[in-house]
C-alpha positions in Angstrom: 22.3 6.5 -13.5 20.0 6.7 -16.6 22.7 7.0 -18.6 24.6 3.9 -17.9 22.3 1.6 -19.3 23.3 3.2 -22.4 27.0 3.0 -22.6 26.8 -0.5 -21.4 24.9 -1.0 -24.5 27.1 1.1 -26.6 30.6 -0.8 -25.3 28.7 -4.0 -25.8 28.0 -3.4 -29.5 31.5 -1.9 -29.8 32.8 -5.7 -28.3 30.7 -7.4 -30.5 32.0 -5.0 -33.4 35.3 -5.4 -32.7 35.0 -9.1 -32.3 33.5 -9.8 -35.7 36.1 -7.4 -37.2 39.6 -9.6 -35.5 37.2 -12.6 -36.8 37.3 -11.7 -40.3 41.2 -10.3 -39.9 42.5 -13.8 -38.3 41.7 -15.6 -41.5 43.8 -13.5 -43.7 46.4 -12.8 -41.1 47.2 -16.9 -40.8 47.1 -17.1 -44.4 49.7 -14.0 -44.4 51.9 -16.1 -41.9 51.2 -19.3 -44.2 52.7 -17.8 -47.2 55.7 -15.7 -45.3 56.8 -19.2 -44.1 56.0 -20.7 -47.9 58.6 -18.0 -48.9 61.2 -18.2 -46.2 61.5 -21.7 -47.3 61.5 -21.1 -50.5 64.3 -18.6 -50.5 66.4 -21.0 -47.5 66.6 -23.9 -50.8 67.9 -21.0 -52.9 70.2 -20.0 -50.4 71.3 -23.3 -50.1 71.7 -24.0 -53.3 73.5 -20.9 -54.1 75.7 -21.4 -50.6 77.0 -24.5 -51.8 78.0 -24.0 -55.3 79.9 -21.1 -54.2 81.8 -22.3 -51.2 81.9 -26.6 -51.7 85.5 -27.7 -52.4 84.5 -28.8 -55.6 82.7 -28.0 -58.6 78.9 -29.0 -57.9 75.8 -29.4 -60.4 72.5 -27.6 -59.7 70.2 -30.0 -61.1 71.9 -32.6 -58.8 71.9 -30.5 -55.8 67.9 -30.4 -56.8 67.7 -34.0 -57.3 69.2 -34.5 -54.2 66.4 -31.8 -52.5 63.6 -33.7 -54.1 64.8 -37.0 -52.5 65.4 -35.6 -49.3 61.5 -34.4 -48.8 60.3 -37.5 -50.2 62.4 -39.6 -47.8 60.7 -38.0 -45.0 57.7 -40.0 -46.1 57.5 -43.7 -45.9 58.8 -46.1 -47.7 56.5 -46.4 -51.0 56.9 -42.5 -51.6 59.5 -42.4 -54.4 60.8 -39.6 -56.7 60.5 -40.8 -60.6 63.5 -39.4 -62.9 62.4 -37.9 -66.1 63.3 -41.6 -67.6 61.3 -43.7 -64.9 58.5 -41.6 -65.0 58.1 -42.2 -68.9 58.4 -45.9 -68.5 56.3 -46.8 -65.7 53.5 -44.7 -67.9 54.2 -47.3 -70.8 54.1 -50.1 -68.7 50.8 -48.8 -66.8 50.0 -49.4 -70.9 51.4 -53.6 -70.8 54.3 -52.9 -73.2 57.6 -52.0 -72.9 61.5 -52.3 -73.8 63.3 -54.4 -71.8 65.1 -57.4 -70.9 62.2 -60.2 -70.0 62.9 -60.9 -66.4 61.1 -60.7 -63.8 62.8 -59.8 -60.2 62.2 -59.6 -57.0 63.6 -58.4 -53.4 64.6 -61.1 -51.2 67.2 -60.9 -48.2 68.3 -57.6 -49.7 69.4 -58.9 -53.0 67.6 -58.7 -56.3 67.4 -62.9 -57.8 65.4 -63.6 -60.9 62.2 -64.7 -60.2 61.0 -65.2 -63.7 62.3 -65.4 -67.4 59.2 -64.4 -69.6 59.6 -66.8 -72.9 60.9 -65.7 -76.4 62.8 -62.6 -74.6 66.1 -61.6 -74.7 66.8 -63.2 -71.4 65.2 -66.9 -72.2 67.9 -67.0 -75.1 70.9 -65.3 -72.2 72.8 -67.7 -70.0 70.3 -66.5 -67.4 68.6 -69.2 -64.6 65.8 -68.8 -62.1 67.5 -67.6 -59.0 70.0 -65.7 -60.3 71.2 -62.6 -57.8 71.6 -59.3 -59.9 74.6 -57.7 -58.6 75.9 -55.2 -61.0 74.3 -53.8 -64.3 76.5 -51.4 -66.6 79.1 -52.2 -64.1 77.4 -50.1 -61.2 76.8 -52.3 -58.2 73.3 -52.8 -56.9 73.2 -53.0 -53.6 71.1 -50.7 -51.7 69.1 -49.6 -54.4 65.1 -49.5 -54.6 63.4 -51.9 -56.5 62.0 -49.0 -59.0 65.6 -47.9 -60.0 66.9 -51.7 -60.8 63.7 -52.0 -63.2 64.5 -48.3 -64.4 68.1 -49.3 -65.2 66.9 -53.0 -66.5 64.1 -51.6 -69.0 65.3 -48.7 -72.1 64.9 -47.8 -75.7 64.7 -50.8 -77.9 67.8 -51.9 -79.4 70.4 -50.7 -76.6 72.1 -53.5 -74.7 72.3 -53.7 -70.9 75.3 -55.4 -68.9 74.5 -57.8 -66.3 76.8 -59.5 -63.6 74.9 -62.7 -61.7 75.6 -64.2 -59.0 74.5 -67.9 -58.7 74.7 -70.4 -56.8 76.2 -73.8 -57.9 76.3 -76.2 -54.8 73.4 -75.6 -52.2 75.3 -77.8 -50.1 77.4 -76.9 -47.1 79.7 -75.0 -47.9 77.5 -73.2 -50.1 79.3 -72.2 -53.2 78.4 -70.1 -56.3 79.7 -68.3 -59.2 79.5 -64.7 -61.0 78.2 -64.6 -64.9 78.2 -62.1 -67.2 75.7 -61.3 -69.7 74.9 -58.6 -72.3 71.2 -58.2 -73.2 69.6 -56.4 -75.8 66.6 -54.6 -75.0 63.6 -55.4 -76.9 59.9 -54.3 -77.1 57.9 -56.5 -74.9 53.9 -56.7 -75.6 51.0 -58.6 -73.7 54.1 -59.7 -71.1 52.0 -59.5 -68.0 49.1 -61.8 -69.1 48.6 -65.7 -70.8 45.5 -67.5 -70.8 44.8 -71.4 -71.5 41.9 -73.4 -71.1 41.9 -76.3 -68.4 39.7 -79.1 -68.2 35.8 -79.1 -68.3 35.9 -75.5 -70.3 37.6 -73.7 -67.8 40.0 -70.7 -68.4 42.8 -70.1 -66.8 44.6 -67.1 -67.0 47.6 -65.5 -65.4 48.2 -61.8 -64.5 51.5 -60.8 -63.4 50.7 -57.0 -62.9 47.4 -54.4 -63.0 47.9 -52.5 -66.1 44.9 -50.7 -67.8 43.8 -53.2 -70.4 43.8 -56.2 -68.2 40.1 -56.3 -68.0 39.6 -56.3 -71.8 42.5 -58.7 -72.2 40.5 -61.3 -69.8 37.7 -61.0 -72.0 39.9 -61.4 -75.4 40.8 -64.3 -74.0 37.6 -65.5 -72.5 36.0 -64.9 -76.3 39.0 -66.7 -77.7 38.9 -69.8 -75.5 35.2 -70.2 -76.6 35.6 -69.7 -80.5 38.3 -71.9 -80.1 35.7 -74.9 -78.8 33.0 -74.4 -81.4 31.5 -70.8 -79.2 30.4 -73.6 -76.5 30.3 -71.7 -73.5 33.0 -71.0 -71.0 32.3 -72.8 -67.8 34.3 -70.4 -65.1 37.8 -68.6 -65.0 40.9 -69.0 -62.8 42.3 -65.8 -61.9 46.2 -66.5 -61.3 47.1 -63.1 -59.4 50.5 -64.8 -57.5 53.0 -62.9 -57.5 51.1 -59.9 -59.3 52.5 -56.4 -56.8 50.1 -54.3 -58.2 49.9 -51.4 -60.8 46.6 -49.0 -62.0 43.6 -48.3 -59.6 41.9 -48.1 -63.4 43.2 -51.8 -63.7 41.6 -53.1 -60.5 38.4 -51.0 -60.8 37.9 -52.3 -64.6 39.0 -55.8 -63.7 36.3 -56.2 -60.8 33.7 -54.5 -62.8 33.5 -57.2 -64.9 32.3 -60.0 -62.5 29.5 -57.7 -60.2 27.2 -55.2 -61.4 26.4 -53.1 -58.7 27.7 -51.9 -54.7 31.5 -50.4 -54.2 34.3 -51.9 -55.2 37.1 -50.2 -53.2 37.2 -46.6 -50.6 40.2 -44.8 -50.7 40.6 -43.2 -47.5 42.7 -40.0 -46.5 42.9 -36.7 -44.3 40.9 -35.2 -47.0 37.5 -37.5 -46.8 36.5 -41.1 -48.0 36.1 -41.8 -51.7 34.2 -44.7 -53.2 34.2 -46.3 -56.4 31.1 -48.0 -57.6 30.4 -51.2 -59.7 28.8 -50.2 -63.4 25.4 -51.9 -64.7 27.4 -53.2 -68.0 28.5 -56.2 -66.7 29.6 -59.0 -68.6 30.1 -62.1 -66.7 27.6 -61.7 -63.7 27.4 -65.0 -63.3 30.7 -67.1 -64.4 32.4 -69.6 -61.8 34.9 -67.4 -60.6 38.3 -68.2 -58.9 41.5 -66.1 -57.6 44.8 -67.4 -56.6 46.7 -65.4 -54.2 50.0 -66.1 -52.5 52.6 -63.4 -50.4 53.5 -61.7 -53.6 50.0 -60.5 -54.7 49.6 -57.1 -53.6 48.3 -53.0 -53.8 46.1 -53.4 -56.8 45.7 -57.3 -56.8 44.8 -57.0 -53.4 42.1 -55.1 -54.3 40.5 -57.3 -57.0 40.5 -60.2 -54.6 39.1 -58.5 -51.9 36.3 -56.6 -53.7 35.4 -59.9 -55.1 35.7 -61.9 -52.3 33.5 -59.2 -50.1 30.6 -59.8 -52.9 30.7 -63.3 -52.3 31.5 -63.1 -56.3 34.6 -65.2 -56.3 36.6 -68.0 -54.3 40.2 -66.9 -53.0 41.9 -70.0 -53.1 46.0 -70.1 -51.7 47.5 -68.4 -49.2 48.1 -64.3 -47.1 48.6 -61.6 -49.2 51.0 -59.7 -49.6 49.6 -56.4 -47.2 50.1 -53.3 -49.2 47.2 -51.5 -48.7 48.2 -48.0 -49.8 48.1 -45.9 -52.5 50.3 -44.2 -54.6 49.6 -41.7 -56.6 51.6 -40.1 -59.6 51.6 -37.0 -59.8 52.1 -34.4 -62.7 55.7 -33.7 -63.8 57.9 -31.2 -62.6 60.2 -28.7 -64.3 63.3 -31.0 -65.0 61.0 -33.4 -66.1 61.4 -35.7 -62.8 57.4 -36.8 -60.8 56.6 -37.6 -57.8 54.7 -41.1 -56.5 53.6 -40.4 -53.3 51.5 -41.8 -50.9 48.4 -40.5 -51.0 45.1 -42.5 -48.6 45.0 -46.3 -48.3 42.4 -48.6 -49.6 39.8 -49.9 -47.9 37.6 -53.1 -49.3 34.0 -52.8 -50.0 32.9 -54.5 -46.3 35.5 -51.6 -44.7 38.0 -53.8 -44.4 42.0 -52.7 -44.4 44.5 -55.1 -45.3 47.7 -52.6 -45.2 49.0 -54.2 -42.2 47.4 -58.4 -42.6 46.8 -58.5 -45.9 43.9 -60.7 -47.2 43.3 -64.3 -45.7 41.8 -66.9 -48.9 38.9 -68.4 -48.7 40.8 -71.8 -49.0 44.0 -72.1 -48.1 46.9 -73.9 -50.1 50.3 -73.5 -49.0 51.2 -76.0 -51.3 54.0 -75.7 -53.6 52.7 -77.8 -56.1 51.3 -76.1 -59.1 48.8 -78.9 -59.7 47.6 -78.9 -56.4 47.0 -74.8 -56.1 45.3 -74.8 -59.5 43.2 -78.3 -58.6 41.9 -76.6 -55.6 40.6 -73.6 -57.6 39.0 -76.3 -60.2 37.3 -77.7 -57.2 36.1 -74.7 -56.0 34.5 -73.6 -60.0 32.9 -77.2 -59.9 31.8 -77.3 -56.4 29.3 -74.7 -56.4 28.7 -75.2 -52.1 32.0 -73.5 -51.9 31.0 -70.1 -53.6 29.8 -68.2 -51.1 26.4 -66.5 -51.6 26.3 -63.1 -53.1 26.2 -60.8 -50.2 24.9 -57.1 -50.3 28.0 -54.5 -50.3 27.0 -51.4 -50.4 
């Protein structure tokens, strides 16, 4: 009996031994299992590939059998998730930059048809028998329908000097029966430059400028033109801005993090939030309008990165939102490196959250004062009254 105290002891620390040893294997042997299924998938795409080339009933190209791959695992994702061809991916860099070659419209997605939504002036389109309204239907002869947004821009934009081939659908009597007719036009592409953003100054030394997407000079465009506006009246001082961001569906982080940084010099302006953790990025010290009368129009087409500007503003009690819902995209994309064949993937990556926490990916943002007016002088007299009226401007609030 004096004896089994001892092997008792001796078993335990053999457990415990053994224990600590399976601990340290499981680890490895789940990372073993990780990459034997990492290869088995691996080698079932070769396979695959190599399957169907052999045995199809007609000849097939690899690269399109990969292309085909890419956009089959990025489909499983949702619906902003996108795979960039070699040619996309080069020009949504450029116009991340505000310039590019194209045809000066501006389109949009309504009722599953692609209808001009804008003609940008001294374009190759303002000069084209080409009207507001105007329902893309073919280009280069290949019909539209179906497509994603990202590939009719793709197709519309190109190296400057090559022409484009348009067919139009448009409509010619509104009334019942409604009627309309097909044209065709041939464009030729053209460098476009400082195409997303005018200013103007309204009464009482306001500025008003207009941004139609979140590229990376934005901010330092709005002060150009806040500098201008003011040399142009003798360097009297600039007595607010107008922030036209209708209709603007997004663009850089870098855009909307530069953009807000101008008007508040301290707190978060946006979280990203994702499996991987929260990330916040904060207001700099070097800010140059602190104090100027600041306010934002938004309307159903202002989204992702304009969404962000308003908000972060709006949460800092910094700026008046004047107009109506946004548009709710709340998530971000990110664009990753390039792969192989040149092609890049834009994937969904965490989803934005507003300095005070708040999400708009499914509600959007609600304005401060609403203006579902169609009236252009009535949206932009409403944000003049909100500059002048200082009562409206919220207080600064602390957002940490």
């Amino acid at each position: 009996m004096s004896n089994k105290p001892s092997v008792t002891r001796r078993t335990l620390i053999f457990g415990v031994l053994c224990g600590l040893f399976a601990g340290m294997m499981l680890p490895r042997g789940l990372k073993d299992e990780t990459e034997q299924l990492n290869s088995l998938s691996l080698r079932s795409l070769d396979e695959a590939n190599r399957q169907l080339i052999e045995n199809y009933q007609a000849p097939l190209d690899k690269s399109a059998l990969t292309e085909a791959a890419l956009q089959g695992m990025v489909g499983m994702l949702d619906d902003h998730s996108q795979v960039l061809s070699k040619r996309a991916y080069a020009q949504l860099v450029t116009s991340a930059r505000g310039a590019f070659a194209g045809v000066g419209v501006r389109v949009g997605l309504r009722h599953k048809q692609f209808s001009v939504q804008r003609i940008l002036p001294n374009s190759p389109a303002a000069s084209a028998d080409i009207q507001i309204g105007d329902v893309i239907i073919k280009i280069d002869g290949r019909d539209v329908i179906g497509w994603p947004l990202s590939r009719l821009i793709e197709h519309l934009r190109g190296t400057s000097g090559t022409n484009v081939h348009l067919e139009l659908s448009r409509v010619v009597n509104k009334d019942m029966p409604r009627q309309s007719k097909n044209v065709s036009v041939v464009l030729e592409r053209q460098e476009l430059e400082a195409v997303y953003f005018r200013a103007r100054l309204l009464e009482n030394r306001i500025v008003y400028a207009e941004a139609e997407q979140c590229y990376d000079t934005l901010d330092q465009d709005i002060k150009g033109a806040l500098r201008a506006q003011a040399k142009l009246r003798a360097n009297k001082p600039i007595e607010g801005l107008v922030l036209d961001l209708r209709g603007n569906p997004g663009g850089t982080l870098t855009c909307a993090i530069k953009t807000v940084d101008l008007f508040i010099d301290s707190g978060t302006i946006v979280r990203t939030q994702s499996h991987r953790g929260t990330k916040s990025y904060q207001a700099s010290s070097a800010t140059p309008y602190l104090s100027l009368p600041l306010a934002i129009l938004v309307d159903g087409g202002t989204a992702s990165a304009a969404e962000i500007i308003a908000g972060a503003l709006q949460d800092h009690g910094r700026a008046t939102v004047v107009g109506s819902q946004t548009f709710a995209k709340g998530s971000v994309q990110t664009l990753l490196s390039p792969l192989a064949n040149g092609s890049a993937l834009k994937i969904t990556t965490a989803f934005y959250l507003t300095p005070k926490g708040r999400t708009f990916s499914e509600t959007g943002l609600l304005p401060d004062i609403e203006v579902s007016s169609l009236d252009e002088n009535a949206v932009i007299g409403a944000a003049l009254q909100a500059i002048v009226d200082t009562e409206m401007i919220s207080i600064p609030s602390s957002v940490e």
